[in-house]
C-alpha positions as CSV (number, residue, x, y, z in Angstrom):
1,X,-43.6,8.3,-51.0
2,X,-42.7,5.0,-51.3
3,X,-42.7,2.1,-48.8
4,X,-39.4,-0.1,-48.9
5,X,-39.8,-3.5,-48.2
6,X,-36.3,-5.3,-47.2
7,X,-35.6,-8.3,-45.8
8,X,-33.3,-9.0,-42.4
9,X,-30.3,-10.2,-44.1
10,X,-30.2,-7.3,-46.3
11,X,-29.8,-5.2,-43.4
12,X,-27.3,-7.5,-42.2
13,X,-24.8,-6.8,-45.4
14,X,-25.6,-3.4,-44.5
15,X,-24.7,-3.5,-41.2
16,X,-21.7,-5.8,-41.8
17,X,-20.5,-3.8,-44.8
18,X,-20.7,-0.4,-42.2
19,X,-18.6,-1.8,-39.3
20,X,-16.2,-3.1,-41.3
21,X,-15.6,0.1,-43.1
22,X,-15.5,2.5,-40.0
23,X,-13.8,4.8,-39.3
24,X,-14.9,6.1,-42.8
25,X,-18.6,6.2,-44.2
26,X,-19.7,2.6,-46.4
27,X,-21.6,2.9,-49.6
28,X,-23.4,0.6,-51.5
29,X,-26.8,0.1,-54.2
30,X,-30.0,-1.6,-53.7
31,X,-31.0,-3.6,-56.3
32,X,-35.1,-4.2,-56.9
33,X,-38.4,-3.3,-58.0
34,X,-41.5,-1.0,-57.8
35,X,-44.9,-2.1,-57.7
36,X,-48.0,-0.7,-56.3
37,X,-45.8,2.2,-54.6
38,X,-44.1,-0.7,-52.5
39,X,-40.0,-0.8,-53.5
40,X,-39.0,-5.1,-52.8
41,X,-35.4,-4.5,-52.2
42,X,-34.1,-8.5,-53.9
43,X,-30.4,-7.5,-53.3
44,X,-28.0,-5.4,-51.5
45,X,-24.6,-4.9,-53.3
46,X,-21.9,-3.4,-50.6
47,X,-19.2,-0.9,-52.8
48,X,-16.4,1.0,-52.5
49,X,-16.4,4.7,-51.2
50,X,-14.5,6.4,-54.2
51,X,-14.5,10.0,-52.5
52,X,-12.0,12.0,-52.0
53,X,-10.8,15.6,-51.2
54,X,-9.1,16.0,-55.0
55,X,-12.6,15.3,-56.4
56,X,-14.5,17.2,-54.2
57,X,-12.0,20.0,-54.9
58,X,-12.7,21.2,-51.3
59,X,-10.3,23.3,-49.1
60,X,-12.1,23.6,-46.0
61,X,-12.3,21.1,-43.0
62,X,-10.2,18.4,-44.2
63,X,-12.3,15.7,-41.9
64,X,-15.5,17.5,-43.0
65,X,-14.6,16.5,-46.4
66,X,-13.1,13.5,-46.1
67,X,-14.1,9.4,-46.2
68,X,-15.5,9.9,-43.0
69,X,-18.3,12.5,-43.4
70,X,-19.1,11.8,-47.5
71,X,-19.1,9.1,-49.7
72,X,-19.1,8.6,-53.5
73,X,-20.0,5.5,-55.8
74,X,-18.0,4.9,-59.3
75,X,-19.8,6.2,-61.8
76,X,-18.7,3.3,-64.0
77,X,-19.9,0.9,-61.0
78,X,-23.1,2.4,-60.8
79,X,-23.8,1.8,-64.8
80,X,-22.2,-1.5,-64.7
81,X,-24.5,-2.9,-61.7
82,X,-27.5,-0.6,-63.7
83,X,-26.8,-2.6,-67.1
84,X,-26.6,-6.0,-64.9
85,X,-29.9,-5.1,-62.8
86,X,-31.8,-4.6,-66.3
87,X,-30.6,-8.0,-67.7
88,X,-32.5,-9.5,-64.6
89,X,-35.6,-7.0,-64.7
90,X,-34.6,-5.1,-61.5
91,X,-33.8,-1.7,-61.1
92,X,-31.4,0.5,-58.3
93,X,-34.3,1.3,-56.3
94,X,-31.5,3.1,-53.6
95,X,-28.4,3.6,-51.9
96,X,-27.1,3.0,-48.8
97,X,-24.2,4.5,-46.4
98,X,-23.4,4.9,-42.9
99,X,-23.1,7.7,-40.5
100,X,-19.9,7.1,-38.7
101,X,-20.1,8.5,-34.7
102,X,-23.0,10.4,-36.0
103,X,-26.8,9.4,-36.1
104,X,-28.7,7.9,-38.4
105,X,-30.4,11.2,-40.4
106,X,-29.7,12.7,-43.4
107,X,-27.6,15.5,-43.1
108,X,-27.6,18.6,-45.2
109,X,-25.6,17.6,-47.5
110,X,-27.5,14.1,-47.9
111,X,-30.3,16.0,-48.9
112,X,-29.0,18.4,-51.4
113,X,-27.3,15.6,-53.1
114,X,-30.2,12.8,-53.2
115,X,-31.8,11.4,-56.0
116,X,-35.7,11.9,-55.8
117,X,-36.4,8.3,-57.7
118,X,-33.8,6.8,-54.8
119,X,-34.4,4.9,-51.2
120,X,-31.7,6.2,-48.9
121,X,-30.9,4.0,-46.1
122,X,-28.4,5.5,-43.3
123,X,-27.1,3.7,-41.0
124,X,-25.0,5.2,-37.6
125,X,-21.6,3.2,-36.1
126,X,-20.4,4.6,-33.2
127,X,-17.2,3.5,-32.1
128,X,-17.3,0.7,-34.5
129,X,-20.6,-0.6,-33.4
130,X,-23.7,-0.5,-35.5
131,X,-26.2,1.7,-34.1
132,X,-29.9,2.6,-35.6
133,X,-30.9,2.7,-39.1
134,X,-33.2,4.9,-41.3
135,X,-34.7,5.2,-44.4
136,X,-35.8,8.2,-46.2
């Protein structure tokens, strides 16, 4: 396991990026580098949250399986930022997204869909206030 090393004003795009987005979940890449099993997070890029109930092809709970409760990042964003990140010798090192009126650990479905190599920060808003924050 890695340790991830972030400044305070990354947290505060985070945080910004979150509130402003609530009622529905924020989403967003960490941009850095690995050394010595320590992750330096050098920038925080907020995105848009691309999900939707036609691309999840889901029937169920419609607020289960909405903006509010998952989150998706362009594919074509995510290569895009990648390509950029390599022409300034950085790497994503993680992801980001917020728990909205729910706390800040991964949930199932967080789990099942994370990328080992990846940082995932959570953070909770309840009631449009930013709440605690996790990494995992």
């Amino acid at each position: 396991m890695n340790i991830l090393k972030i400044l305070s004003e990354h947290l505060q795009i985070i945080n910004i990026h979150a509130e402003k987005t609530y009622p529905d979940e924020c989403c967003g890449l960490i941009l850095g580098y690995i050394s010595n099993g320590v992750k330096t997070v050098v920038e925080v890029i907020p995105t848009e949250n691309v999900w939707n109930r036609e691309r999840g092809n889901f029937s169920e709970n419609q607020e289960e399986y909405s903006t509010r409760r998952r989150y998706t990042i362009a594919p074509f964003f995510m290569l895009l930022i990648q390509k950029e990140a390599r022409n300034r010798n950085l790497n994503i090192i993680g992801i980001f997204h917020s728990h909205p009126d729910y706390p800040a650990i991964p949930s199932e479905w967080d789990r099942i869909y994370a990328w080992g190599q990846y940082s995932y920060i959570i953070v909770s808003v309840s009631k449009g206030k930013i709440g605690e924050l996790n990494s995992f």
